[in-house]
C-alpha positions in Angstrom: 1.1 22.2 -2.8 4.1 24.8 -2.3 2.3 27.6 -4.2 -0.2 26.8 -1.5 2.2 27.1 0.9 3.5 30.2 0.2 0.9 32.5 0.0 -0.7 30.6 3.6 1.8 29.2 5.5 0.2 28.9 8.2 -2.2 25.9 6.4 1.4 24.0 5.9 2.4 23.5 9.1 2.4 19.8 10.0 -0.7 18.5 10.9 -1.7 15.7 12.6 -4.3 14.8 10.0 -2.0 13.9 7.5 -0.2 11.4 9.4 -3.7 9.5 10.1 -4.7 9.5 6.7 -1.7 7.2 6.1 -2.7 4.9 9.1 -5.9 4.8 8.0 -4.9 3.5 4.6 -2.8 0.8 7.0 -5.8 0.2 8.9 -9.0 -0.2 7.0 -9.1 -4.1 6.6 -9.9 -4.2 3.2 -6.9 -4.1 0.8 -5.7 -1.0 -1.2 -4.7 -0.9 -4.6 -2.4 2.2 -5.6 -2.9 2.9 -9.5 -0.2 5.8 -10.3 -0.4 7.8 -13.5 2.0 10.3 -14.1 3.6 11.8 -10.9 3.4 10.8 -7.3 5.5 12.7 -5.1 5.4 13.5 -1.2 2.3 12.8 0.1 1.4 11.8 -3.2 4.1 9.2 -2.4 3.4 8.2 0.8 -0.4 7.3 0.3 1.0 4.5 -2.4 3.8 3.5 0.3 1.0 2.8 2.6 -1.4 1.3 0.2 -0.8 -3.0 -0.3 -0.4 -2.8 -3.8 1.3 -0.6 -6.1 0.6 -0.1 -10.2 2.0 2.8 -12.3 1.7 3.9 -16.3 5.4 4.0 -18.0 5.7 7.6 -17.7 5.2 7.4 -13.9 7.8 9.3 -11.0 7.9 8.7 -7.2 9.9 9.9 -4.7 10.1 12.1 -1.7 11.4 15.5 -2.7 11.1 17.0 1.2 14.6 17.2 1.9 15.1 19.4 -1.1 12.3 22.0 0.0 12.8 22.0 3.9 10.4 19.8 4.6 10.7 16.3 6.8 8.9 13.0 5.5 8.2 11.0 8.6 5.6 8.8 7.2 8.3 8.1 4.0 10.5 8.2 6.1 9.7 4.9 8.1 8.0 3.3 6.0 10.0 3.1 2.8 13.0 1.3 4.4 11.1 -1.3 5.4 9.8 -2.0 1.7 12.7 -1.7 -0.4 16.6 -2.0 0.3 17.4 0.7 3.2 20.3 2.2 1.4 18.3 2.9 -1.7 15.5 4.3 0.4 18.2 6.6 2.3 19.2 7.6 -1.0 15.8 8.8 -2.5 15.1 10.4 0.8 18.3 12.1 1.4 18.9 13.2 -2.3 15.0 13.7 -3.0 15.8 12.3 -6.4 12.4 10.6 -7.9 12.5 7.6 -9.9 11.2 6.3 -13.2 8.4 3.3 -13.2 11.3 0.9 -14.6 13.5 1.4 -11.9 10.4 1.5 -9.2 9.5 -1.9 -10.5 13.1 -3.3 -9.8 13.7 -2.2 -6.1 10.5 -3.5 -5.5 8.2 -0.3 -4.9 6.0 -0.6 -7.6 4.4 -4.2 -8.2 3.1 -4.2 -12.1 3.8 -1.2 -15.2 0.6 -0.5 -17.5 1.3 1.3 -20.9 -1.4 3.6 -20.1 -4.5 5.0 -17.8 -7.0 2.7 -19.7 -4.5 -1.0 -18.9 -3.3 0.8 -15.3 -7.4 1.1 -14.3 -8.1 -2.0 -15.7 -5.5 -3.9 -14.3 -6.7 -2.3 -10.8 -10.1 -3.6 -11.6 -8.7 -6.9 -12.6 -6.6 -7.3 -9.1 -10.1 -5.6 -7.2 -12.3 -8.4 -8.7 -9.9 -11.2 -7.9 -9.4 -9.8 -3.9 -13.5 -9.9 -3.8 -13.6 -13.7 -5.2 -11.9 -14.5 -1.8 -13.0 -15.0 1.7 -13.3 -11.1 3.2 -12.5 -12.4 7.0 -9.6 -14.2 5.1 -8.0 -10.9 3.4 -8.7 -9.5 6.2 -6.8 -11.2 8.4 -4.2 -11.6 5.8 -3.7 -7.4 5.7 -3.6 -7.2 9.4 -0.9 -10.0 9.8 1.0 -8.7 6.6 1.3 -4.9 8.3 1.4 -6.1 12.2 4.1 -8.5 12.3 6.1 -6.3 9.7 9.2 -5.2 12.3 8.1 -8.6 14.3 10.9 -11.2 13.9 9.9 -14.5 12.4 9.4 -16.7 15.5 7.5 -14.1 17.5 4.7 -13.3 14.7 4.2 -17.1 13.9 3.0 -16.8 17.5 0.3 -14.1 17.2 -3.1 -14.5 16.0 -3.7 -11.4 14.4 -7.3 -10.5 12.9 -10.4 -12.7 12.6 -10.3 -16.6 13.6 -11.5 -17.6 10.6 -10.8 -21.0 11.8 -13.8 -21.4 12.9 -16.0 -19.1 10.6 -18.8 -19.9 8.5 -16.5 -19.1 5.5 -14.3 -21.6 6.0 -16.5 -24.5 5.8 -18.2 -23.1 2.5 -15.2 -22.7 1.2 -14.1 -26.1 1.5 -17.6 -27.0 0.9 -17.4 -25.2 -2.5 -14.6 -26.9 -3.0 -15.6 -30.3 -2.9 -18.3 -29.3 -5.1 -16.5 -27.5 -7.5 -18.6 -24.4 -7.2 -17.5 -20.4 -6.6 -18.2 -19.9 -3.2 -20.7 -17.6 -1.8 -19.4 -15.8 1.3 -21.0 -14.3 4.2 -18.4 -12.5 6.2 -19.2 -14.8 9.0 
């Protein structure tokens, strides 16, 4: 909030608080969905960089405006290059421009478009209820090895065991088990 910013500038200065909220959005296990209506930009931004799924309304803007207010964006900063094309996310961050939900959807930042609040929140409800039909050790894991092995070249992350062994969880044999049965499975966490 710049108004903010002005009249107590002292509450402006960078804070280490920020930063963790964006880790912790990283590193809760359970998957975040970003729904965007209308405008998302600095930290605005940067909590749906660090959120696993993205979803904006037609009339949404992103984008890191810091560079044209004095400001730094660390957190956009490195994280946006590694989802979309470097050069375009250099170019939002240097020029501070913000983009539309059309072209957000082509580089890759944003994942769906809704017409409207009512479709976006339901759509996020939608992809909520499908993540909790699946095994929680399972998304779990998934998240973790999705976020970990991220700047982790290809041979050396097929090589970690990141998150739960759900190899040899409960789950895993109801699962099957529900399979073979041709039942929804009812999952324990175990």
């Amino acid at each position: 909030d710049l108004k903010e910013a002005k009249e107590n500038p002292e509450a402006f200065k960078k804070k280490p608080l920020r930063g963790r909220l964006f880790n912790a959005i990283i590193e809760t296990y359970k998957p975040v969905i970003c729904a965007m209506n209308g405008v998302a930009v600095g930290a605005g931004c940067e909590i749906a960089l660090a959120s696993d799924i993205r979803l904006a309304t037609v009339d949404c803007k992103l984008g890191m405006p810091e560079a044209k207010r004095g400001m730094g964006a660390t957190f956009g900063a490195t994280i946006l290059p590694k989802l979309i094309s470097p050069s375009f996310a250099a170019n939002m961050l240097y020029t501070g421009k913000l983009v539309t939900a059309e072209e957000a959807l082509r580089i890759g930042l944003v994942d769906e478009i809704l017409e409207n609040q009512e479709l976006l929140l339901e759509r996020a409800t939608e992809l909520a209820l499908e993540i909790c039909e699946c095994a929680p050790l399972s998304v779990q894991r998934i998240k973790e090895t999705i976020w970990k092995t991220m700047d982790v070249p290809l041979f050396q992350a097929l090589q970690l065991d990141i998150g739960p062994n759900v190899y040899e969880s409960e789950d895993r044999i109801e699962g099957a088990q529900a399979f073979l049965e041709k039942r929804k499975p009812v999952w324990k966490g175990k």
